[in-house]
N, CA, C and O atoms as a GROMACS GRO file, in nm:
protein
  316
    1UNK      N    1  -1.232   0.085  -1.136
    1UNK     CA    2  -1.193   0.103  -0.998
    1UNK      C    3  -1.094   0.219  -0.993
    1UNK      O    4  -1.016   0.251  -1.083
    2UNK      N    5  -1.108   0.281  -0.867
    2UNK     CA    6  -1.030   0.438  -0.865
    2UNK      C    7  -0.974   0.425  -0.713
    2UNK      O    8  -1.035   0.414  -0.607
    3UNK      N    9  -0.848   0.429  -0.739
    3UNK     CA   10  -0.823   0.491  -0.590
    3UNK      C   11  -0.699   0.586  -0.582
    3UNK      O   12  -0.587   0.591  -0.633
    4UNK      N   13  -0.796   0.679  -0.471
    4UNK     CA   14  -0.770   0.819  -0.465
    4UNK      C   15  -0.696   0.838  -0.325
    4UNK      O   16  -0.719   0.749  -0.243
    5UNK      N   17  -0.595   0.959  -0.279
    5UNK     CA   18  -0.558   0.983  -0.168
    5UNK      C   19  -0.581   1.156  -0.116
    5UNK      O   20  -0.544   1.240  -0.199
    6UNK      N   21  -0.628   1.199  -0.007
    6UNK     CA   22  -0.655   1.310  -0.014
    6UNK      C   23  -0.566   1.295   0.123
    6UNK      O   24  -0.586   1.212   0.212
    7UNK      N   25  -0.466   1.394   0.118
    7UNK     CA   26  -0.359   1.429   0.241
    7UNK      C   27  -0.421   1.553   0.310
    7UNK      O   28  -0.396   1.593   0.423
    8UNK      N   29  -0.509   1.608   0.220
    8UNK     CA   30  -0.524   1.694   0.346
    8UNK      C   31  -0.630   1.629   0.479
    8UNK      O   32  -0.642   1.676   0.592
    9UNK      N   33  -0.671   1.557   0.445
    9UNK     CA   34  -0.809   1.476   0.553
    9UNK      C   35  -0.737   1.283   0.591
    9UNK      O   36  -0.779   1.191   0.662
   10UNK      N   37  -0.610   1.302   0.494
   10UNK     CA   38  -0.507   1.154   0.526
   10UNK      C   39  -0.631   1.036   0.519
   10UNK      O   40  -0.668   0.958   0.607
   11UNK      N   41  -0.677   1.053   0.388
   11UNK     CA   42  -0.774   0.965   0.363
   11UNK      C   43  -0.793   0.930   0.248
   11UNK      O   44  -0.811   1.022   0.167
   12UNK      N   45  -0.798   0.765   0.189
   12UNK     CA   46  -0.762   0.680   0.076
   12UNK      C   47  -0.959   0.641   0.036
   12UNK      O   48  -1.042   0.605   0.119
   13UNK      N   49  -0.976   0.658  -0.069
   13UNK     CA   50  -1.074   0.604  -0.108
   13UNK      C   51  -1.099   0.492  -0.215
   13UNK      O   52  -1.098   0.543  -0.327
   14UNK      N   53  -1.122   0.351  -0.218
   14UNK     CA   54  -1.130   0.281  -0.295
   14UNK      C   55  -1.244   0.298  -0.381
   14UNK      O   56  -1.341   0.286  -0.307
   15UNK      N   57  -1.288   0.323  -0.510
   15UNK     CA   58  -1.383   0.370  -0.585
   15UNK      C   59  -1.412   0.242  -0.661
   15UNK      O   60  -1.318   0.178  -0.709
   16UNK      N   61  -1.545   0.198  -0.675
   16UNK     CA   62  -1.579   0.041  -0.712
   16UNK      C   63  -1.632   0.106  -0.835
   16UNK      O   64  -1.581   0.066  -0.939
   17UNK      N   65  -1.736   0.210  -0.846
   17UNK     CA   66  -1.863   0.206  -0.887
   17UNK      C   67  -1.839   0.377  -0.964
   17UNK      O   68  -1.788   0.465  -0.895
   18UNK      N   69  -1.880   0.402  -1.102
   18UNK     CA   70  -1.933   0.491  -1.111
   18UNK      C   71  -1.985   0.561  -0.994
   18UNK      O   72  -2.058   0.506  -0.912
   19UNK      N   73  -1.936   0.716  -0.986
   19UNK     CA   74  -2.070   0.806  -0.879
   19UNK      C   75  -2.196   0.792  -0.887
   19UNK      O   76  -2.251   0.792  -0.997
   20UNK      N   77  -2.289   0.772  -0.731
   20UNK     CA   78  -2.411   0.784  -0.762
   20UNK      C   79  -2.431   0.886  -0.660
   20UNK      O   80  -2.354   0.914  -0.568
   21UNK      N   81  -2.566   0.950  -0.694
   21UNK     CA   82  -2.640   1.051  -0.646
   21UNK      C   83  -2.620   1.018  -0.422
   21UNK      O   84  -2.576   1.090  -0.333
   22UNK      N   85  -2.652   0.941  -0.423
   22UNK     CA   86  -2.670   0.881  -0.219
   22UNK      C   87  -2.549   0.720  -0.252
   22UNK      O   88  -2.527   0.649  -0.350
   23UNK      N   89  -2.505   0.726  -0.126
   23UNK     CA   90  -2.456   0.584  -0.077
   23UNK      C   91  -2.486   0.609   0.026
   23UNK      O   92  -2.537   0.718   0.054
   24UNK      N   93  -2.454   0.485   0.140
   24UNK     CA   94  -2.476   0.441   0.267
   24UNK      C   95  -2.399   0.376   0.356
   24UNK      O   96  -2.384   0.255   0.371
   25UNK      N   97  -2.339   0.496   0.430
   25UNK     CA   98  -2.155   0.474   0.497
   25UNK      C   99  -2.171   0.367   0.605
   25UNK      O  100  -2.154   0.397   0.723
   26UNK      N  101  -2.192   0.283   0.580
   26UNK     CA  102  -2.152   0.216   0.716
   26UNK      C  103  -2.002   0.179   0.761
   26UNK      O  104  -1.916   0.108   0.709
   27UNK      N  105  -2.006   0.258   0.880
   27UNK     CA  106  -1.887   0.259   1.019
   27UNK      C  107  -1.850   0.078   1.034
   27UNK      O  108  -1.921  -0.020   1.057
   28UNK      N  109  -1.721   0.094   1.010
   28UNK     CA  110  -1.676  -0.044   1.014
   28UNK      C  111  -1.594  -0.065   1.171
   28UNK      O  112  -1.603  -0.142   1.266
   29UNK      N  113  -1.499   0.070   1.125
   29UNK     CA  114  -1.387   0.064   1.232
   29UNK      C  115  -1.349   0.230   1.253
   29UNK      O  116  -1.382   0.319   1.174
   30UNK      N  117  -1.292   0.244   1.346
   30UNK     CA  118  -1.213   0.406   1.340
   30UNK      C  119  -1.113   0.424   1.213
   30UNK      O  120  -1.058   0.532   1.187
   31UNK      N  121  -1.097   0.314   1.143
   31UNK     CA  122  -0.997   0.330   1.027
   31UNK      C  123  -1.064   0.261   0.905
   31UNK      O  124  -1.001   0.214   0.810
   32UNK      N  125  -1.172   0.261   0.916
   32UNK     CA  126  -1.275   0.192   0.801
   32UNK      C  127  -1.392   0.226   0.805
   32UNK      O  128  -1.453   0.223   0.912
   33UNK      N  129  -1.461   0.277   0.665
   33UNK     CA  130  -1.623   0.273   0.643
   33UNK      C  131  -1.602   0.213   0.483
   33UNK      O  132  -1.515   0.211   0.395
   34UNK      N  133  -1.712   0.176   0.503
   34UNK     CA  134  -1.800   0.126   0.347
   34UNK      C  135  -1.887   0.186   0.321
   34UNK      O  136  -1.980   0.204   0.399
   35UNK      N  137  -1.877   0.244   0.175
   35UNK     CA  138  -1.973   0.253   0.159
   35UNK      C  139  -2.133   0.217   0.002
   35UNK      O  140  -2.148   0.267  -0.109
   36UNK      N  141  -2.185   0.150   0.053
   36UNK     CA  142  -2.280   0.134   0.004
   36UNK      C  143  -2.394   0.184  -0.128
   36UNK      O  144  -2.461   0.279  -0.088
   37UNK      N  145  -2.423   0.149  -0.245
   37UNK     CA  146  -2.510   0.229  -0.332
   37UNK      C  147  -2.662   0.205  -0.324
   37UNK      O  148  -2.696   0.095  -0.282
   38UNK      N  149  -2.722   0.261  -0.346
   38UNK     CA  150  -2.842   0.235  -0.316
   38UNK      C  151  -2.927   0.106  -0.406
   38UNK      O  152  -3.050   0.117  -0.413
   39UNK      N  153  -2.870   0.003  -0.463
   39UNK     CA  154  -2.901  -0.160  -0.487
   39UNK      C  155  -2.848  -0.210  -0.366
   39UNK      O  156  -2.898  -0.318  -0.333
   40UNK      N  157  -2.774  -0.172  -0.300
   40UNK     CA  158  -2.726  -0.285  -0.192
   40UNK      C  159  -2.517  -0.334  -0.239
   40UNK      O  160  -2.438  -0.392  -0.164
   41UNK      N  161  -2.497  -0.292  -0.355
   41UNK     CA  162  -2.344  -0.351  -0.393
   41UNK      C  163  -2.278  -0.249  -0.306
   41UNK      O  164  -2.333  -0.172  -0.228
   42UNK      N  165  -2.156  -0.261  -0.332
   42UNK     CA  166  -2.056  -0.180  -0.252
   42UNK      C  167  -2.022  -0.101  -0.329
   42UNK      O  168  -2.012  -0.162  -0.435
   43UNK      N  169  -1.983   0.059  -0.351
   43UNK     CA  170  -1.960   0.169  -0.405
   43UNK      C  171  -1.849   0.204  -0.370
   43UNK      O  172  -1.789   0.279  -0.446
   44UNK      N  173  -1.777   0.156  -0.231
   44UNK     CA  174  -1.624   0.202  -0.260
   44UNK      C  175  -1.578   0.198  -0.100
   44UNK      O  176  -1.678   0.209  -0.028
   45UNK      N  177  -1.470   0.188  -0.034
   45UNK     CA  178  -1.433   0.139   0.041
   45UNK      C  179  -1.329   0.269   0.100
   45UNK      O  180  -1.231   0.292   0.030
   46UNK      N  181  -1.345   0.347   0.215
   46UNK     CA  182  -1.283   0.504   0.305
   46UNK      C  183  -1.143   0.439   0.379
   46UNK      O  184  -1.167   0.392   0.490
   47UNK      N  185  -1.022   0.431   0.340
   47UNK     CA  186  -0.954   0.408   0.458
   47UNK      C  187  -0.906   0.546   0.540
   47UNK      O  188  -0.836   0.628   0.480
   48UNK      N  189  -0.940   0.565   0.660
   48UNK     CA  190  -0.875   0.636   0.749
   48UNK      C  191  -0.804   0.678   0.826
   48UNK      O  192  -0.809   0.610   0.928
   49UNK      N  193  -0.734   0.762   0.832
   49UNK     CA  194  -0.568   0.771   0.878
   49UNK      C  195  -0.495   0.688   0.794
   49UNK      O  196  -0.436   0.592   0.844
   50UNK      N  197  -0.488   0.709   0.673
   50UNK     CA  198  -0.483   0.639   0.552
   50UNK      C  199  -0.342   0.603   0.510
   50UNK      O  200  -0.315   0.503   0.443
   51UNK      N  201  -0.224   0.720   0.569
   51UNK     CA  202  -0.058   0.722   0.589
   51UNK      C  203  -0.040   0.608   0.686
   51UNK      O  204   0.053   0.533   0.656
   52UNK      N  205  -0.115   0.573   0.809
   52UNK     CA  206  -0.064   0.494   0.888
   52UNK      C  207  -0.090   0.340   0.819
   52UNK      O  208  -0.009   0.247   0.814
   53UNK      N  209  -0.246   0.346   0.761
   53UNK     CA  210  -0.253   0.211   0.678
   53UNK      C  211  -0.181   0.141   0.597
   53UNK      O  212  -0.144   0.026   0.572
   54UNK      N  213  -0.173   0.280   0.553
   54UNK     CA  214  -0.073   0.236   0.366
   54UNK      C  215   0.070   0.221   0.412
   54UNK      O  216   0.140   0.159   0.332
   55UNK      N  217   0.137   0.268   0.532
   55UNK     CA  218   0.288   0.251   0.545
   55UNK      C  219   0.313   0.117   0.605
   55UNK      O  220   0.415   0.088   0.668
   56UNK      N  221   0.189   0.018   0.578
   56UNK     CA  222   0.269  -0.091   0.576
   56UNK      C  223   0.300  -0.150   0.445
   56UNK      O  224   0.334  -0.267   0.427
   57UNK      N  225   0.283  -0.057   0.354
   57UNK     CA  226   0.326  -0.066   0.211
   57UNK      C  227   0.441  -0.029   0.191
   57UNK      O  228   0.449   0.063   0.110
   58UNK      N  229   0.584  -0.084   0.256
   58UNK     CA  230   0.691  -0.004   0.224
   58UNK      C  231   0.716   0.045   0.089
   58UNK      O  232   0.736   0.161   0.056
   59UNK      N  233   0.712  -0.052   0.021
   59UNK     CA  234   0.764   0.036  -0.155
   59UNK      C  235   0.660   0.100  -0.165
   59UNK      O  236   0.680   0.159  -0.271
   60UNK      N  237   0.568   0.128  -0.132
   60UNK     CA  238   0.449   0.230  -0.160
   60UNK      C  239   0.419   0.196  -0.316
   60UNK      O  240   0.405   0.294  -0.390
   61UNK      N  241   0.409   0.064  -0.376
   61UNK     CA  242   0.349   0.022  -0.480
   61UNK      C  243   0.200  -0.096  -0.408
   61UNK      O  244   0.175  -0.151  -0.301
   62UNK      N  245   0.118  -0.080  -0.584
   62UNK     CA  246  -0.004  -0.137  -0.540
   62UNK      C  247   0.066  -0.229  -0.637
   62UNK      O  248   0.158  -0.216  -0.717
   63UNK      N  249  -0.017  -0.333  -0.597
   63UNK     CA  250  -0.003  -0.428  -0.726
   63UNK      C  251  -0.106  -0.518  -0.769
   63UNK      O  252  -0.130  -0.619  -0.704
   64UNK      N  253  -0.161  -0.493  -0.862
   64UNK     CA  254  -0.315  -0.606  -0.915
   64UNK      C  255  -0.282  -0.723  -1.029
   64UNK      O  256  -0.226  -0.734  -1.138
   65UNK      N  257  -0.369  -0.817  -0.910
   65UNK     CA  258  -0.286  -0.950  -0.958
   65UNK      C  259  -0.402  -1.004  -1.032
   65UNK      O  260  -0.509  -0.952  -1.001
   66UNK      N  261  -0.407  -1.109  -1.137
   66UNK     CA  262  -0.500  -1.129  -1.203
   66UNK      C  263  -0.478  -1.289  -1.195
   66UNK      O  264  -0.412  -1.342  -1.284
   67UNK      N  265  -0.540  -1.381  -1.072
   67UNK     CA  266  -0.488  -1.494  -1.045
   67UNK      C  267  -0.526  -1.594  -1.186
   67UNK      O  268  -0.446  -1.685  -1.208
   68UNK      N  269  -0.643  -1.580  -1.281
   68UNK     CA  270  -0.673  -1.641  -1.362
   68UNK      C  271  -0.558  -1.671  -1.454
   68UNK      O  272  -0.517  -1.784  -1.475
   69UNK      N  273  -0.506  -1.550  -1.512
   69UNK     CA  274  -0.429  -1.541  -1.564
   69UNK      C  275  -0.309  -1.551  -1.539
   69UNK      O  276  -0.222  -1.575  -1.622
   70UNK      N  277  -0.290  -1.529  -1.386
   70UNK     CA  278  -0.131  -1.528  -1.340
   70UNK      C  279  -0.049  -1.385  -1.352
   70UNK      O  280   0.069  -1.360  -1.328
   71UNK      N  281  -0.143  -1.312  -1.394
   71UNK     CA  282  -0.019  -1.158  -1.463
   71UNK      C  283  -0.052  -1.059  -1.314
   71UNK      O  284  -0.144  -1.058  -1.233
   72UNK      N  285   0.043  -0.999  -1.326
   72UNK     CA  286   0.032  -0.933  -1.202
   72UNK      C  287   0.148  -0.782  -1.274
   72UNK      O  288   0.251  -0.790  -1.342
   73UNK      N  289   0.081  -0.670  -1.228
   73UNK     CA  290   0.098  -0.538  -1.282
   73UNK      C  291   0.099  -0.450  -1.168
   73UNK      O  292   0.003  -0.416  -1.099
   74UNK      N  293   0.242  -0.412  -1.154
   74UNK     CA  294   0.287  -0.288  -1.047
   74UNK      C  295   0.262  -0.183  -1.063
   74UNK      O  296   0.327  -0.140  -1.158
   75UNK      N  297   0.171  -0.075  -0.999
   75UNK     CA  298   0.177   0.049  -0.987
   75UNK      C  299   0.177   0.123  -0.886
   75UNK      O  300   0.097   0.119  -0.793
   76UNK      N  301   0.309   0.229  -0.907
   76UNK     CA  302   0.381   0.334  -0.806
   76UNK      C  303   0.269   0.409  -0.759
   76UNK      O  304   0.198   0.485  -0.825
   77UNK      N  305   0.259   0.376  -0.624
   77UNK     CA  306   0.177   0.507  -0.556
   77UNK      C  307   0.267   0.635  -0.503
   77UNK      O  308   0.379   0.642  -0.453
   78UNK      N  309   0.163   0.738  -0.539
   78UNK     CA  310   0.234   0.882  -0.561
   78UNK      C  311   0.256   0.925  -0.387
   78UNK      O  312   0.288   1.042  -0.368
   79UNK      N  313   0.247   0.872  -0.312
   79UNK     CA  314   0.237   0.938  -0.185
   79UNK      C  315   0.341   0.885  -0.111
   79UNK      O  316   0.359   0.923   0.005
   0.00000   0.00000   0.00000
């Protein structure tokens, strides 16, 4: 999983999947698309206007929690 921020277009991309050749954007919201690989799984997830999303992240950290396990691992987002 990859996620990327591009400030010049203020847009966050959640990356699920290796690149493939086509996906299939479906329009969620004015601040959301999905998009789609061509099996049908999800390939990665567009947030838009992506500063206004993410600033309800005050510490501007992500954090992935691993409920099985209980461990949970902070990382500083650069933006």
């Amino acid at each position: 999983m990859k996620l990327t921020y591009d400030p010049r277009y203020n847009v966050a991309y959640i990356g699920l999947k290796e690149k493939v050749e086509e996906v299939e954007t479906i329009h969620i919201s004015d601040q959301l698309n999905v998009d789609l690989a061509p099996d049908g799984t999800i390939f990665g997830i567009e947030l838009l206007n992506a500063n206004e999303q993410l600033a309800a992240m005050p510490e501007r950290k992500l954090l992935l929690v691993n409920e099985e396990l209980g461990k949970t691992t902070e990382v500083e987002l650069p933006w």
